[in-house]
Each structure stands twice: as C-alpha cells, then as structure tokens.
N, C-alpha and C positions, 0 to 999 in steps of 0.2 A: 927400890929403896928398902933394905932392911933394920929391922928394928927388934933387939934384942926383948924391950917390954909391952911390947904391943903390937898394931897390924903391921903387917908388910903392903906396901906399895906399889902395884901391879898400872903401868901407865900403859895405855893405849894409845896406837899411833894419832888416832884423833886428839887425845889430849895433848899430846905432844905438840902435834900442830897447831891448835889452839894457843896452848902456852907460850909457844916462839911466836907467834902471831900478836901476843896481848903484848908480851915482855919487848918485842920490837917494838913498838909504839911506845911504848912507858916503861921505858930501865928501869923502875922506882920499884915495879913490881914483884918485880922477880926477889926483892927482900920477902915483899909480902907473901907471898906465896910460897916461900920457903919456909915462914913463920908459920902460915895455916898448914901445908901439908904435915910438919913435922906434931902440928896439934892433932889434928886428922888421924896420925898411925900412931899417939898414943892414948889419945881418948877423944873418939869420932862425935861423944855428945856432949866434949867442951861446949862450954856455954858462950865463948865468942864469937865460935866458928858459927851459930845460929843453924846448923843443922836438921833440917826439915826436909820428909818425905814430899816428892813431887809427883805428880802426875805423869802416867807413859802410856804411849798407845797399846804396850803389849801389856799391860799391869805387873810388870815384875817391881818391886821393895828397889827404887833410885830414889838415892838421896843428893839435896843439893847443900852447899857448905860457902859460909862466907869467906871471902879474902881481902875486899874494899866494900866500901857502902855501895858500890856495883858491881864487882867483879864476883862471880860465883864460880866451885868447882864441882861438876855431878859427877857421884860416884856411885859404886855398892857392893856390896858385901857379895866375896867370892859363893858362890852355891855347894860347891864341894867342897874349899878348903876356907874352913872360916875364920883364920885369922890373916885374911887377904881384903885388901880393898881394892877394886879396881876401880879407877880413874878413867871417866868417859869421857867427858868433855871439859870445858873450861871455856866462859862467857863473861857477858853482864847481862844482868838483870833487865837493863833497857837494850833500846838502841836497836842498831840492824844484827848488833854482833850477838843478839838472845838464845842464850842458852836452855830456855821453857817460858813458857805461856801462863 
C-alpha cells in the first residue's frame, strides 16, 4: 500500500493470512481495518489506533495497533528503509486467535 504522505505498507504473507482469516469470519471488519491501516501509514501514533510497544522473544522495537476493542495489528518499522511499516500479524487481544501475551 502506498502512501504519498506517510509510511508505506509492507504486508507479510502471515498477515495476509491473518487478515482473510479475521475478515472471513466478520465481513464487518475488513471496513475497520481499512480505517486503521490507512491511520497506521499516515500517523502510526494516532491516538485511536492506541499503539504500544509489545514484547518479543527476540527484543526487536514491534508494535501493536488497534482495530476493535479486540482485534489488534502488529507491526514495525522497516530497519533499513524507514519510512516502511511492515505488517506481521493481525489478531485479538483475547481468545485462542492471540496475537501476544
């Protein structure tokens, strides 16, 4: 997804899967998720998206990003090119579908 004033959008096939996975289940979503990624790639520390660093076993800078009062997307910021977001996964918060601990 590119973006003339902000990040560019870099999705990994896990998010991808992810994504058709949530949006199967809940057509509704796929609005919402439209609405937060397009916040995401022009200001990642909108204040809706509630954007907070998580924890990883490897300590690299992932962040996680709201989309429902459960559904989350983790991402982070390309290391070489920085005006990249790459997109890892896509969850909720609870449930068996959890996207971090």
């Amino acid at each position: 997804m590119e973006n003339q004033e902000g990040y560019d959008l870099d999705f990994t096939p896990e998010f991808l899967a992810d994504y058709k996975k949530l949006i199967k289940k809940t057509p509704l979503l796929k609005k919402k998720f439209t609405k937060a990624l397009k916040l995401l790639a022009n200001n990642p520390k909108h204040g809706s998206l509630k954007s907070h660093k998580v924890d990883t076993i490897n300590n690299q800078d992932v962040w996680s990003s709201w989309v429902t009062g459960d559904v989350r997307v983790i991402w982070m910021y390309d290391e070489d090119q920085k005006m990249i977001i790459i997109l890892l996964e896509a969850g909720t918060h609870s449930g068996g579908n959890k996207v971090y601990k």
